[in-house]
Each structure stands twice: as C-alpha cells, then as structure tokens.
N, C-alpha and C positions, 0 to 999 in steps of 0.2 A: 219423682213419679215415673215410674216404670208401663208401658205400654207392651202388653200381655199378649190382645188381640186387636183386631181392628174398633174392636167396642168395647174395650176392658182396659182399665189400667189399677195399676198397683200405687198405694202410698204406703212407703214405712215410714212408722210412725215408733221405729226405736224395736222394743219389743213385742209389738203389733200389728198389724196391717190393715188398713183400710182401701175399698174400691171406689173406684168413679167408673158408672155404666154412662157410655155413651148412647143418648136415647133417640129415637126417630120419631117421625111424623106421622101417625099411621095411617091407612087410606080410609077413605070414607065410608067402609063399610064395616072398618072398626069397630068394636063394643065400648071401646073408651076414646076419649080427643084428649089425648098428651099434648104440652107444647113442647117443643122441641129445647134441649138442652141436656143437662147430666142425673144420674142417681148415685147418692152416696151412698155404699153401704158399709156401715158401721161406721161411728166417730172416736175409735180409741178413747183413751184415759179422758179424767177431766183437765179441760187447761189444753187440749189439743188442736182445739180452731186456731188458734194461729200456724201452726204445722200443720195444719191440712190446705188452710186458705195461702199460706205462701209455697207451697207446693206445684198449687194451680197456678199460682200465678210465674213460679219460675217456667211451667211449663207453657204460657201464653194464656192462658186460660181464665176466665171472669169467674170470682165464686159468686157471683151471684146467675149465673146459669145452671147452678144446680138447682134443680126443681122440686126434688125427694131425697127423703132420705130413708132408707130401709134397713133397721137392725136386726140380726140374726140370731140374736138371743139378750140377756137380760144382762148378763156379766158388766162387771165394772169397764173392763177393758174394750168394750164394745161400744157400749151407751154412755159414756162419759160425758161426750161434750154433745149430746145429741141436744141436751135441751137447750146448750147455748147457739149452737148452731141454726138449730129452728126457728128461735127466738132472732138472732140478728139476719136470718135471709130472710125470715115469715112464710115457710115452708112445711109442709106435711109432714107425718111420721107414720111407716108402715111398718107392720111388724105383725106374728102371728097371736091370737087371742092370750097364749100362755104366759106371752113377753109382755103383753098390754097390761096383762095382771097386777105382775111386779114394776113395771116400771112407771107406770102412773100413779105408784103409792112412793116411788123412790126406792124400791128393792131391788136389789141384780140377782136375787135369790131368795130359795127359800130351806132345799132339802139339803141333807148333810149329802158331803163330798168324799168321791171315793180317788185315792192319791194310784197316780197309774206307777207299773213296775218301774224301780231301778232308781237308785241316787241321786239323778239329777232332776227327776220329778218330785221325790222328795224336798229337795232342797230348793226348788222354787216351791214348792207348795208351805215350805215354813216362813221363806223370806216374803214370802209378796201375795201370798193365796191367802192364809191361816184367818188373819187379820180381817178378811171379808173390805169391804168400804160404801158407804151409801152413793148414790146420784142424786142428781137436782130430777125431780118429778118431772115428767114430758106426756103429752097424750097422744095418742096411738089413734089417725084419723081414718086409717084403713086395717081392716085384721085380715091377714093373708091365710089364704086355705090349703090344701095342700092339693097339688095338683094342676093349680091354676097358672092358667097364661099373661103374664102380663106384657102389653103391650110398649117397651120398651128393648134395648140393646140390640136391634138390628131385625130384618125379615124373620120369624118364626116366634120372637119375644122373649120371653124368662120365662121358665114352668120352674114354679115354687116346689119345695118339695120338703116334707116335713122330715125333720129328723131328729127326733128327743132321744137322751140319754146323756149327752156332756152337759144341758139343761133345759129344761122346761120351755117349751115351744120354739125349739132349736131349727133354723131351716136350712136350708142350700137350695142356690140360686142356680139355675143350668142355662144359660147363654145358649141357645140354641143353633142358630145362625154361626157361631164361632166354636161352636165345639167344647165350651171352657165349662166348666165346674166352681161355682166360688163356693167350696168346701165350708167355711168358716171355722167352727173347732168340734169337728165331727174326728179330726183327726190331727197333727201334726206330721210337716215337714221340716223338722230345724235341723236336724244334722243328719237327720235319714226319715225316710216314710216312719211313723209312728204313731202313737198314742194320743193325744192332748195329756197335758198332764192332770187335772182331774176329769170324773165324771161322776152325775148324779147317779148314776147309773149304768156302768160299763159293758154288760150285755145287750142292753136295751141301743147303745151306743155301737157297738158292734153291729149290730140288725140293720141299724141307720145308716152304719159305713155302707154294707153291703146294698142295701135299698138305693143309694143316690149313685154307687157302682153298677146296678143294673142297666142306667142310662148310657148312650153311647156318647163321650168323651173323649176327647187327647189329651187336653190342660184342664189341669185344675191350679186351684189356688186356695192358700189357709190364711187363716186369721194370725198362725206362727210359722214361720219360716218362708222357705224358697216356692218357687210354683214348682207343680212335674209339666213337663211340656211335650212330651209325646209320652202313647200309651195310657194314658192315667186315670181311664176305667179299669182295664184287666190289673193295672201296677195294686190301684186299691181291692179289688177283688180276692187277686193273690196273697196280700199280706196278710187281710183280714179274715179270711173265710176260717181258716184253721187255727186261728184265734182264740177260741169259746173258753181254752180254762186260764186262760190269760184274761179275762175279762171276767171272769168271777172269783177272781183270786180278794183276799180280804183286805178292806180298806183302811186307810192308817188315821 
C-alpha cells in the first residue's frame, strides 16, 4: 500500500488498483456527520478481500475502519469483491445512479466495447476483456451526482465528478485538500499517459478526460498503472485535447 497524499493511498492489486481515502470528522456545521475512519474506492477482481485487508493490515491499519466503499464504475475489475466486502465489514455502497443500475442486477455492463489503438490493447482486450464476467449483486445505498461535495479526505472533501464513456456512470473523485485526481479508467497510466484500453464510447470519453482536466490538479491516480505526481491537470489536458480522430477511430 503505497501512500500517494496525506489522505490518499494506493493498493495494487496485480493488474488493478484500488484506493483508501483517509476520512475526517467534519465540523458541526456539516451537512453530513461521518465517523471518522477510511473510503475504499473500488474492490478489484472477485476473490480480492483478502489482498486488500492484508494490505491494511501490513500497513498497521484495522479493515474494519473502513466505513465506505465507493465504486467508480460497473466493470468486473472494479466491483468484484464489493459485495464480499460490504457484506463481511457491514458497510455502505456508493456509486453513481448508472453503476447502481448494473450492479444491483450483477452486471459490470451493458453496451458494446470499443478496443482503444495498438496491439497491446488489442491483446488484453482478447485475453481478459472479450470473455466479459458477472459479480455477486451489491446495493448501491447512496447514488453520487455529479458535482457534489462529499465530506470526506481532508478540509474541502471530494467533489464527484461524472465522467461516462469508458462506462456508464463512470466518476472521478478530486481530493481537494490534496490536489489528487483518482482518475479511475477515464484513462490509463501503465507505460505512458494513455488510453484505457476499452471504451463504451471513446469520444464521449475524451470530453470526460478533458472535463475532470479542467480542475486544478498535480496527482492523479488510475485504476491501471503508475500515478503522474506533478502537473497532471495540464499533463491530461495536453495529451487528450488533440485527440478527437483517435477517439473515433473504429471499434474491433
């Protein structure tokens, strides 16, 4: 478990990554009364609670102080172990109405997938995409809007911020207080700034990069690969903006 920001840390989880927001107490004039402890966002594959809970605990950490859990989209590799995990703390599920959809029926999806440029997206997208996989059903106890502040990870809280096109009610989380960005798979980082390798819709996904790049940022972090740790509003802005016939190129 990798420690990001002062309220952010990283779990890899192999070819995934999952967060733990460090949460505060907020003052009594609050609109919400948090208790005080962590938010998990995203649970990786299914079968992954134990690599997330021995995580915590190499890092000193109690998993039963995670208080939430907040997934950022539908995908297998996201919501996997969300419902075991709920299930053995006895914890909430936040997510945005589009994610609540599918995953309270047990779907990580629904619309066909478009394969992003070059080889190596191809060939995960035949080894480990193609094949699709169900989840165990979870209910969704809050549906996140886009916009909003939640009172959580430090002075200023997380402002949600919608961003559909890798899939249906896709968010990112902006740390405010810390400057960080948890991207999820608006985009990948694994061997350079990039693409995810699908999307339900790669234009629409592009607008999305752009839109959660318009916030002011240093770190960010993805759901695949490394974090960028300085510049990494203007870094995503740059890559993506000129973009447009890469993102409507035809799907495989």
């Amino acid at each position: 478990m990798k420690k990001i920001t002062p309220h952010l840390y990283q779990l890899n989880l192999g070819f995934v990554n999952a967060f733990l927001i460090e949460d505060i107490v907020p003052g009594p004039d609050a609109a919400d009364s948090l208790a005080p402890g962590f938010t998990l966002v995203d649970t990786g594959m299914p079968g992954h609670l134990p690599k997330i809970f021995a995580q915590l605990k190499k890092a000193g950490k109690d998993p039963r102080d995670i208080r939430r859990i907040i997934v950022t989209h539908a995908h297998t590799d996201h919501t996997g172990s969300a419902a075991a995990i709920s299930k053995a703390l006895d914890i909430p599920v936040w997510a945005h109405a589009d994610t609540a959809r599918l995953v309270e029926q047990g779907r990580p999806g629904e619309a066909s997938l478009q394969v992003s440029p070059g080889f190596l997206n191809r060939l995960i997208y035949q080894l480990f995409i193609r094949r699709g996989g169900a989840i165990d059903a979870f209910n969704i106890t809050r549906r996140l809007i886009d916009g909003e502040i939640l009172p959580i990870g430090g002075p200023g809280g997380v402002k949600v911020i919608y961003t559909p096109g890798h899939g249906a009610g896709h968010l990112a989380l902006l740390l405010q207080a810390d400057r960080v960005l948890i991207a999820a798979d608006i985009c990948a980082n694994a061997f350079s700034l990039d693409w995810s390798t699908v999307y339900e819709d790669r234009e629409l996904g592009r607008q999305s990069i752009l839109k959660a790049a318009a916030f002011a940022f240093d770190k960010a972090v993805f759901g695949h690969g490394r974090p960028l740790t300085s510049d990494a509003s203007a870094r995503l802005s740059a890559k993506f903006a000129s973009s447009a016939s890469a993102a409507r190129s035809p799907s495989h």
